[in-house]
Backbone bond lengths (Angstrom), bond angles and torsions (degrees), N, CA, C in turn:
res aa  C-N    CA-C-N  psi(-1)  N-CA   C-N-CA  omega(-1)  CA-C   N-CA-C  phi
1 X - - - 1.470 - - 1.524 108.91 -
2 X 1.225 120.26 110.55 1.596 123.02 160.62 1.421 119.85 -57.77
3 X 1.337 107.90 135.57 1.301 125.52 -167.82 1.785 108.62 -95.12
4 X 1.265 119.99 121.56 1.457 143.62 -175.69 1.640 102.04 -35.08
5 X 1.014 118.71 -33.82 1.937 120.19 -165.21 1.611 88.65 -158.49
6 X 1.266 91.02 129.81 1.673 105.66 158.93 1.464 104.48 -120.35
7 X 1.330 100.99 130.35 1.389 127.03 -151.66 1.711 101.67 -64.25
8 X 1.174 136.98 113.41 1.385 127.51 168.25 1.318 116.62 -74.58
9 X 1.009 133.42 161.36 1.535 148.01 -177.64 1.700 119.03 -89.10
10 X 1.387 109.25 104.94 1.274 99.95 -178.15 1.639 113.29 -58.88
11 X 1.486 107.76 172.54 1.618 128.56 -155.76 2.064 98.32 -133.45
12 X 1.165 101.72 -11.04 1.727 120.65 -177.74 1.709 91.56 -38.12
13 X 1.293 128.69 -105.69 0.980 127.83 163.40 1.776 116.62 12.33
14 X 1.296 112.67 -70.97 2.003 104.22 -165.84 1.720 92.10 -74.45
15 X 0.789 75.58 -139.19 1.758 108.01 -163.43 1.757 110.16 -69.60
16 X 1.114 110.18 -47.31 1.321 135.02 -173.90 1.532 122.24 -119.26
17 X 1.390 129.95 142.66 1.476 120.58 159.75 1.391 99.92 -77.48
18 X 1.743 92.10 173.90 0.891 95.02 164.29 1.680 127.52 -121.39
19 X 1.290 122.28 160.29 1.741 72.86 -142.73 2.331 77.00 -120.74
20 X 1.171 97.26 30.87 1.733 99.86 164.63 1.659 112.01 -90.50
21 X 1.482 105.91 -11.24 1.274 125.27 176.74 1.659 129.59 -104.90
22 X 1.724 101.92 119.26 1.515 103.61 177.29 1.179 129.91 -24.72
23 X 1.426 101.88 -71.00 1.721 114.25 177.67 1.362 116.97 -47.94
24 X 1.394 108.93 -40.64 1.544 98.72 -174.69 1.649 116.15 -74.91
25 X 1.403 110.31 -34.78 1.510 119.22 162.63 1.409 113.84 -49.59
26 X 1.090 128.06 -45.03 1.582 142.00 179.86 2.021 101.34 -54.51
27 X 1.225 98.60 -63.84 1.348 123.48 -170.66 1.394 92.38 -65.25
28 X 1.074 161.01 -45.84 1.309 136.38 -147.98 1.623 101.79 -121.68
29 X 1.554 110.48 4.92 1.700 97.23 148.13 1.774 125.48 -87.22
30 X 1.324 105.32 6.19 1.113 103.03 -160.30 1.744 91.98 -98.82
31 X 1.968 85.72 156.19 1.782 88.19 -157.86 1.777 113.69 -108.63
32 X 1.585 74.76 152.24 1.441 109.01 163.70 1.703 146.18 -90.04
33 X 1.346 121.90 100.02 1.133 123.62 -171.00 1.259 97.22 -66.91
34 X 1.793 114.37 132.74 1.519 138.89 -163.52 1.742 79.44 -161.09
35 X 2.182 81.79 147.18 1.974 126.74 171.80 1.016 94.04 -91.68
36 X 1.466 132.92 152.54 1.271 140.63 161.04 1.919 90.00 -96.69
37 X 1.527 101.97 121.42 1.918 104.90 174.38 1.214 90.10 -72.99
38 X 1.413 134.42 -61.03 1.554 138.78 -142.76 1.728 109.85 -122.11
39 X 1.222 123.40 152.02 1.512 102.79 176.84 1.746 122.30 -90.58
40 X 1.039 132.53 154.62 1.027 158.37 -170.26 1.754 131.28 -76.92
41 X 0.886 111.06 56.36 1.421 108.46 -162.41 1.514 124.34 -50.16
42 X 0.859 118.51 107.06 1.805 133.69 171.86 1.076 117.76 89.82
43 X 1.670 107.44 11.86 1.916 109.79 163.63 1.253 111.12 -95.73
44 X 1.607 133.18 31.37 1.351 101.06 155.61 1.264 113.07 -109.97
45 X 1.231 134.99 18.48 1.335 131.46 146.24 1.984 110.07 -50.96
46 X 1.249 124.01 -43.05 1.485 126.50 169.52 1.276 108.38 -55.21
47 X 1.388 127.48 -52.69 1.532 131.09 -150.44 1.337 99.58 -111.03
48 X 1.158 145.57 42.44 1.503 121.85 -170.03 1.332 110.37 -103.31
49 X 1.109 127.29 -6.45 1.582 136.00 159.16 1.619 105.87 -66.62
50 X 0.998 126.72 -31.38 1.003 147.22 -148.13 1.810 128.71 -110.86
51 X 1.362 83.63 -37.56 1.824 88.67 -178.36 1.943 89.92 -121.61
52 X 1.011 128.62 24.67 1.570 124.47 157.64 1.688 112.89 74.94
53 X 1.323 96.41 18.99 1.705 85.64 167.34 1.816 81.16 115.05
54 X 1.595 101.08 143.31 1.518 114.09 167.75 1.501 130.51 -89.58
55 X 1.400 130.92 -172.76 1.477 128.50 162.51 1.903 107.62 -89.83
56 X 1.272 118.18 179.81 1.728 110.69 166.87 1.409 121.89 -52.53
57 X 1.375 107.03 -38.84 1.510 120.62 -159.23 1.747 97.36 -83.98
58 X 1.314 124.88 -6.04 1.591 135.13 -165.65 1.728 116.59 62.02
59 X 1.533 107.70 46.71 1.247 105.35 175.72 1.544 100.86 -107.32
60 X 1.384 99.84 161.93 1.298 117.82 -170.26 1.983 102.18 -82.45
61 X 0.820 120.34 108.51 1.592 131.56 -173.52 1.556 119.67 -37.55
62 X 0.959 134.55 144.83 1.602 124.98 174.02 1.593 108.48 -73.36
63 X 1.674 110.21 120.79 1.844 112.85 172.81 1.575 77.49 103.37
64 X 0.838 138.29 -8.99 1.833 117.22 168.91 1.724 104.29 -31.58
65 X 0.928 124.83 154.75 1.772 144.00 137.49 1.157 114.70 -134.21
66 X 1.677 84.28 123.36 1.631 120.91 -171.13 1.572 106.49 -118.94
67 X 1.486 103.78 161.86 1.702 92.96 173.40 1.910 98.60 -114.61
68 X 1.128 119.60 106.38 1.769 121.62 178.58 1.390 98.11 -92.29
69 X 1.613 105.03 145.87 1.232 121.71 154.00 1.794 129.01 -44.19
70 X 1.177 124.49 145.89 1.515 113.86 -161.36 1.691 98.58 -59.12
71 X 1.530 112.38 -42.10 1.329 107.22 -154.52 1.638 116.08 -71.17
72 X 1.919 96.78 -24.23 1.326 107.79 178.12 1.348 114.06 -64.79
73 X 1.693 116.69 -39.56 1.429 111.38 -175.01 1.370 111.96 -66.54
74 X 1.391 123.96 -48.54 1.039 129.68 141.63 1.357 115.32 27.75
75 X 1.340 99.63 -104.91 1.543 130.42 -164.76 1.654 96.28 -80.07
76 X 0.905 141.06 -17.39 2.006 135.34 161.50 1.743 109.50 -72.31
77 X 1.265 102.14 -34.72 1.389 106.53 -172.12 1.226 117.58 -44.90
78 X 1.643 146.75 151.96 1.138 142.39 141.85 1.517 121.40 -171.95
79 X 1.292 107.27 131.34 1.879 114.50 -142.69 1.990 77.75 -79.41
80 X 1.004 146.87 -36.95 1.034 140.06 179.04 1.842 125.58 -47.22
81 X 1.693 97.67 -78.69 1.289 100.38 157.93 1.618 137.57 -70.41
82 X 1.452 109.96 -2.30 1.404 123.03 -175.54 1.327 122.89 43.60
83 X 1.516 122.99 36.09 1.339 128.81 162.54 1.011 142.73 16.88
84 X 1.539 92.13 -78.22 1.771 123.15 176.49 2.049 83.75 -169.08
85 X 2.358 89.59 163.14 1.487 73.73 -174.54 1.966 66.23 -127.58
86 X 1.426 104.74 171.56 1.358 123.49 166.62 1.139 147.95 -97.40
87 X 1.267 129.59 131.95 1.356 145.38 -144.77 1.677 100.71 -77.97
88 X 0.851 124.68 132.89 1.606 110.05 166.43 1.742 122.78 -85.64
89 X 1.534 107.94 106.55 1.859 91.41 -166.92 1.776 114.94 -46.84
90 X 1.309 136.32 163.91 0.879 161.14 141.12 1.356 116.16 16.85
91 X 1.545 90.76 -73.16 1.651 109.03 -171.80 1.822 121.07 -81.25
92 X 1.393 98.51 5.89 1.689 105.22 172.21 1.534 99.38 -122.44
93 X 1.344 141.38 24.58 1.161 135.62 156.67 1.298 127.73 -81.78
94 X 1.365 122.75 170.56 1.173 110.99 -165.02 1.438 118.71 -67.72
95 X 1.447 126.00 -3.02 1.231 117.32 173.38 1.212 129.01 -97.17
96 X 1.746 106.25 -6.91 1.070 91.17 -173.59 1.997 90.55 -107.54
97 X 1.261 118.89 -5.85 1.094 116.85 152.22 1.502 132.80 -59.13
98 X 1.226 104.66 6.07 2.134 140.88 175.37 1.208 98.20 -78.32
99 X 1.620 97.10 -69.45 1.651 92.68 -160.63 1.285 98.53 -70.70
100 X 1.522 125.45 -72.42 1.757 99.60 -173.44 1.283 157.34 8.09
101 X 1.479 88.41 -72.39 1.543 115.55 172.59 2.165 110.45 -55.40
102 X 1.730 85.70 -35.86 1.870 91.62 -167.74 1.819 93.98 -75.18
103 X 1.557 113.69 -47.30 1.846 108.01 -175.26 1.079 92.88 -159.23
104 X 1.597 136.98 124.06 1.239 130.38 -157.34 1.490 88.89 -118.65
105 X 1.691 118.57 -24.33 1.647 111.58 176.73 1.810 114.16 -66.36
106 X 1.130 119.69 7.56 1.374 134.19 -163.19 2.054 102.46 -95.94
107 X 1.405 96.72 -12.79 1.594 85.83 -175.74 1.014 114.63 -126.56
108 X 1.186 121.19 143.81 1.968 130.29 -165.12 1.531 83.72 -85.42
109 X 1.342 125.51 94.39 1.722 137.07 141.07 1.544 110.68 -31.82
110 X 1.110 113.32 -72.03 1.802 121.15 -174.86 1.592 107.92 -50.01
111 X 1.786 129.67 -15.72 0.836 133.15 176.90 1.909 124.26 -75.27
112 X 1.973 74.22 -57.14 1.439 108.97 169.99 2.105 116.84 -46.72
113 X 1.196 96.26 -60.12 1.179 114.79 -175.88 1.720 97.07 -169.59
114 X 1.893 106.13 142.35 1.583 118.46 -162.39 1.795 76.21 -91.51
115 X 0.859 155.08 -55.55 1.201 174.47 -159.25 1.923 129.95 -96.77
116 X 1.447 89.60 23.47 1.716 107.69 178.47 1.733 113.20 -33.46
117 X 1.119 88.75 -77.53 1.682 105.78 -174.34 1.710 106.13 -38.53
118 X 1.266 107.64 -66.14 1.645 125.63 -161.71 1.752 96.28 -62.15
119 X 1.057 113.25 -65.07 1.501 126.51 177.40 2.040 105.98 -37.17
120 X 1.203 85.39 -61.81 1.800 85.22 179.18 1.609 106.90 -76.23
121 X 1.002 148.27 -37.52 1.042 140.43 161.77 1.567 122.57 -28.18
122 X 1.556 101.86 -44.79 1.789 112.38 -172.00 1.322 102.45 -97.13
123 X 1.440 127.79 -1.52 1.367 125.05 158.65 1.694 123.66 -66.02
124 X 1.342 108.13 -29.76 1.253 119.50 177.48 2.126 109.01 -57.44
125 X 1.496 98.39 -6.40 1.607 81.20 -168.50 1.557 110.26 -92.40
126 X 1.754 94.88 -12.00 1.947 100.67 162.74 1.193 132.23 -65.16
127 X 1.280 115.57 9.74 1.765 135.67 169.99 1.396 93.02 47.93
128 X 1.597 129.02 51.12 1.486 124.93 150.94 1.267 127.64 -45.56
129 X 1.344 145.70 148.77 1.707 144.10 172.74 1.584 114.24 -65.19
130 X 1.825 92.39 -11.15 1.452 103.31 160.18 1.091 157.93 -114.01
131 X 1.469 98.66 22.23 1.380 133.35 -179.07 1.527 118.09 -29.18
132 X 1.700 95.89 -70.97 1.433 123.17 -179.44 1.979 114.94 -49.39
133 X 1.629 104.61 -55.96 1.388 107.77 160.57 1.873 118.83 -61.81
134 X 1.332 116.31 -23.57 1.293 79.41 175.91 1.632 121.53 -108.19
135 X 1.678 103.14 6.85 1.300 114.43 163.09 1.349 123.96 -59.27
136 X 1.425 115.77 -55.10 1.684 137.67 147.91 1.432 115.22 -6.36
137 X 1.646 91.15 -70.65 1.738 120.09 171.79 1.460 115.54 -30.97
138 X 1.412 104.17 -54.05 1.527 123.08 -153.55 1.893 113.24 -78.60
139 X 1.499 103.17 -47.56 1.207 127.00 151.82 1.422 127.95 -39.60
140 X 1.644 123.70 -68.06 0.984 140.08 145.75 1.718 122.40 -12.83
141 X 1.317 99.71 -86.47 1.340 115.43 167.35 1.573 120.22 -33.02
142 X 1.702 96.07 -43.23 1.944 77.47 -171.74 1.486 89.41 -95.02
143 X 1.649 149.19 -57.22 1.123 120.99 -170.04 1.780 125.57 -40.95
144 X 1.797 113.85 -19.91 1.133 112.74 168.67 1.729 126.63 -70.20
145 X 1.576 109.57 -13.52 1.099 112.51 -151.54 1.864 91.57 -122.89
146 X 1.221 108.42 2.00 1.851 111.90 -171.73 1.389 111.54 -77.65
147 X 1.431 106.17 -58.70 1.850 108.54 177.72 1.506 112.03 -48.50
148 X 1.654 112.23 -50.30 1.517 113.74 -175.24 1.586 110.21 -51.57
149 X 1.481 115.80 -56.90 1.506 126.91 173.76 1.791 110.14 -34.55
150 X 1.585 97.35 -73.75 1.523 96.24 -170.12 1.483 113.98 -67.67
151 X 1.213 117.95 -28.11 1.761 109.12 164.71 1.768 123.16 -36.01
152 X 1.504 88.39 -50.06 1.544 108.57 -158.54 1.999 96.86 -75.14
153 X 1.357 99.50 -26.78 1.789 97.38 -176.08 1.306 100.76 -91.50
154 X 1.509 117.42 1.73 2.025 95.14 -178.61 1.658 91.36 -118.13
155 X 2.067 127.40 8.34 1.254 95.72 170.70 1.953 99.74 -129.53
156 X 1.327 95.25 62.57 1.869 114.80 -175.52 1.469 84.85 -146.63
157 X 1.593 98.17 84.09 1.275 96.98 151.21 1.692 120.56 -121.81
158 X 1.628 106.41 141.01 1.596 102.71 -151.73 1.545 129.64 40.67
159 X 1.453 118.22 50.75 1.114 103.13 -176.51 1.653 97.20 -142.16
160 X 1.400 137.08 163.49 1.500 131.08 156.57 1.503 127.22 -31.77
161 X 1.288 109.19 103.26 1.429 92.08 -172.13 1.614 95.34 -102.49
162 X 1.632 126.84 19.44 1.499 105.75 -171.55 1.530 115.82 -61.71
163 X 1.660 124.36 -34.46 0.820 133.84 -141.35 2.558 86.48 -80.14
164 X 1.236 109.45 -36.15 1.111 120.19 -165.70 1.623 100.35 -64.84
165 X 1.565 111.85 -26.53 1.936 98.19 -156.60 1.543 85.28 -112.11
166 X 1.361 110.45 1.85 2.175 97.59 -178.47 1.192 105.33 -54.37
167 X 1.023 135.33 -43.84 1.249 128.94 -163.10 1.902 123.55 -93.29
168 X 1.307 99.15 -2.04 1.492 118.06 -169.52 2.006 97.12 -92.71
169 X 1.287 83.10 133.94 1.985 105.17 172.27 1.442 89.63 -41.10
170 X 1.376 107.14 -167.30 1.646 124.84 165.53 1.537 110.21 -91.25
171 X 1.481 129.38 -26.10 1.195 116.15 -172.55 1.555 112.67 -90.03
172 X 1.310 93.04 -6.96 1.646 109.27 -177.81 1.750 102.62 -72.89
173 X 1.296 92.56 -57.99 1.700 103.98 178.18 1.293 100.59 -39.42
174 X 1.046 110.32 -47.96 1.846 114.54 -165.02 1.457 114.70 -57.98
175 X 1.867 105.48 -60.07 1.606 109.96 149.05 1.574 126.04 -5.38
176 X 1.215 95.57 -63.21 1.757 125.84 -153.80 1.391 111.42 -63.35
177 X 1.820 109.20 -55.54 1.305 129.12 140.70 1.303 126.62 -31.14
178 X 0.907 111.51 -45.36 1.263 106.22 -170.55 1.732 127.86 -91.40
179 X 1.681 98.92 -22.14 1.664 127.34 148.61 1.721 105.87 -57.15
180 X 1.386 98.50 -57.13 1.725 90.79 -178.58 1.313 146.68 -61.07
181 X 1.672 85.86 -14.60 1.982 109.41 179.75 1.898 84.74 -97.60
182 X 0.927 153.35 -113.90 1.272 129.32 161.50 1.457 126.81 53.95
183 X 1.242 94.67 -62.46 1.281 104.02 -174.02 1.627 106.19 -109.04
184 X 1.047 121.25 -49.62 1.606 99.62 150.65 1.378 128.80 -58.66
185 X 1.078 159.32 -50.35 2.242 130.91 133.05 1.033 124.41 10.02
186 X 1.176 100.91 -52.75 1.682 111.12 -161.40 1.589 94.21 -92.49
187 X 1.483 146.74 1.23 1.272 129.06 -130.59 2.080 64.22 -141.20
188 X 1.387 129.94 -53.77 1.056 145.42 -145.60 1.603 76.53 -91.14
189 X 0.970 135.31 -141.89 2.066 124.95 159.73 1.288 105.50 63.68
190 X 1.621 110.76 -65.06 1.309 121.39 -169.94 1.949 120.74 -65.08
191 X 1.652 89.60 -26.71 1.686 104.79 -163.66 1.352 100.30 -103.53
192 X 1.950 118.40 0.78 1.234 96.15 173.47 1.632 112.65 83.46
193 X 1.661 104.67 6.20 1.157 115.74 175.23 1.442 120.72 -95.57
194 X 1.470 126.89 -26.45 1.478 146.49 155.23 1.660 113.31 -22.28
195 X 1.225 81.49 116.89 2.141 87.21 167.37 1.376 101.58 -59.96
196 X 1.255 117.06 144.85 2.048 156.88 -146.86 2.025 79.01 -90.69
197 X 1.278 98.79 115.34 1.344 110.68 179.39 1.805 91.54 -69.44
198 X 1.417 100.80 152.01 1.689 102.31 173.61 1.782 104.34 -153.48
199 X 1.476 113.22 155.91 0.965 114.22 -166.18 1.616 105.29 -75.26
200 X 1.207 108.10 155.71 2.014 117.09 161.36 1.503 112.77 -52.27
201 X 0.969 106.55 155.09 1.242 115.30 155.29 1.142 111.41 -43.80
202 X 1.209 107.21 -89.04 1.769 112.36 162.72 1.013 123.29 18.97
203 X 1.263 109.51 -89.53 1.415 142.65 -157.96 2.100 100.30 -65.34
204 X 1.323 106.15 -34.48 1.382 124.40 -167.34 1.933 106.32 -79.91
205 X 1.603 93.37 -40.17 1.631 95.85 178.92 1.146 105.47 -75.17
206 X 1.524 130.86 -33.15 1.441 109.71 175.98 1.396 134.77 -73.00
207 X 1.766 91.27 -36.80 1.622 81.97 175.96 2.099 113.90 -74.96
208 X 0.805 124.31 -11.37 1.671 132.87 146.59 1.294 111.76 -36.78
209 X 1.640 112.97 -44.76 1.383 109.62 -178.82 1.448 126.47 -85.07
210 X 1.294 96.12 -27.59 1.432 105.76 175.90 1.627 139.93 -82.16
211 X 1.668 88.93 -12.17 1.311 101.58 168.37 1.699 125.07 -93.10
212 X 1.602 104.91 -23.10 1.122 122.35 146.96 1.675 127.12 -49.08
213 X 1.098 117.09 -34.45 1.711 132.18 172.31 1.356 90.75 -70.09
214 X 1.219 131.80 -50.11 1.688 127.64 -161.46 1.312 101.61 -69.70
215 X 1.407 106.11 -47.81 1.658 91.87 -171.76 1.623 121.09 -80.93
216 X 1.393 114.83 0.74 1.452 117.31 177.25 1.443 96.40 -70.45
């Protein structure tokens, strides 16, 4: 039976999302507190909940704070014309870059942000002074948080694991999954339940060929 969506691979992580992929579509509506450097002419009819009241002409005021979508800031951004500059959320500041570093298995991520990793990753393209610390951060965090993850997905076997991934990002989940199929193979393998390994093609045309050479 073919399956409705085959899952694409997010791109969060490099340079770019990717945007053939859920998660990354998911992830890059989610918002960003951004300054307006310069004002905006005829967007505060969009934002006016939002940027505190307009000018006559309906521009968005210079020093507005707004919350934009990642992809929107994104694409406004530019270290040249200075647009607007960006806020750093909460959970990549230096304090909460504190706790991390002290026990990073201590914080519900999926709470924090469903999309930690990917989200901070594409922050790095606002050329913050904190780039470098919260790259560190980002790294840090998941090699601190990897052994605990894959432990917990290779000793849940057949059992509820909701209570184990609540607190895990989305790429973590993915991890987790992917420990858990793993470990069901190996669990199926064991019982003699495993599909009958068989040779390639490959592997089948040559030796065809080679026994054919013998008998010439």
């Amino acid at each position: 039976m073919s399956e409705a969506y085959f899952r694409v691979e997010s791109g969060a992580l490099g340079p770019e999302e990717n945007f053939l992929s859920l998660d990354d579509i998911l992830m890059s509506h989610e918002k960003l507190p951004v300054r307006t450097e310069i004002p905006m002419p005829r967007l505060g009819p969009f934002f006016l909940d939002r940027s505190g009241g307009t000018e006559t002409d309906n521009a968005i005021p210079q020093g507005s704070k707004l919350e934009l979508p990642l992809w929107l800031a994104k694409g406004l951004f530019d270290n040249k014309r200075r647009i607007l500059s960006v806020e750093l959320p909460k959970i990549y500041q230096e304090g909460w870059r504190t706790v991390f570093s002290a026990d990073a298995n201590v914080v519900d991520l999926h709470k924090m942000g469903p999309h930690f990793y990917g989200f901070g990753s594409q922050l790095l393209h606002f050329d913050s002074p904190e780039n470098t610390d919260i790259s560190q951060s980002l790294l840090q965090t998941f090699v601190g948080r990897f052994r605990r993850i894959m432990d917990s997905s290779q000793n849940a076997y057949n059992e509820d694991t909701s209570a184990l991934v609540a607190r895990l990002d989305e790429m973590e989940r993915g991890l987790f999954q992917t420990g858990q199929k793993g470990l069901n193979d190996f669990q199926c393998w064991e019982k003699g339940q495993a599909s009958q390994i068989t040779a390639s093609n490959l592997v089948q045309n040559y030796t065809k060929r080679k026994f054919t050479d013998m008998e010439d």
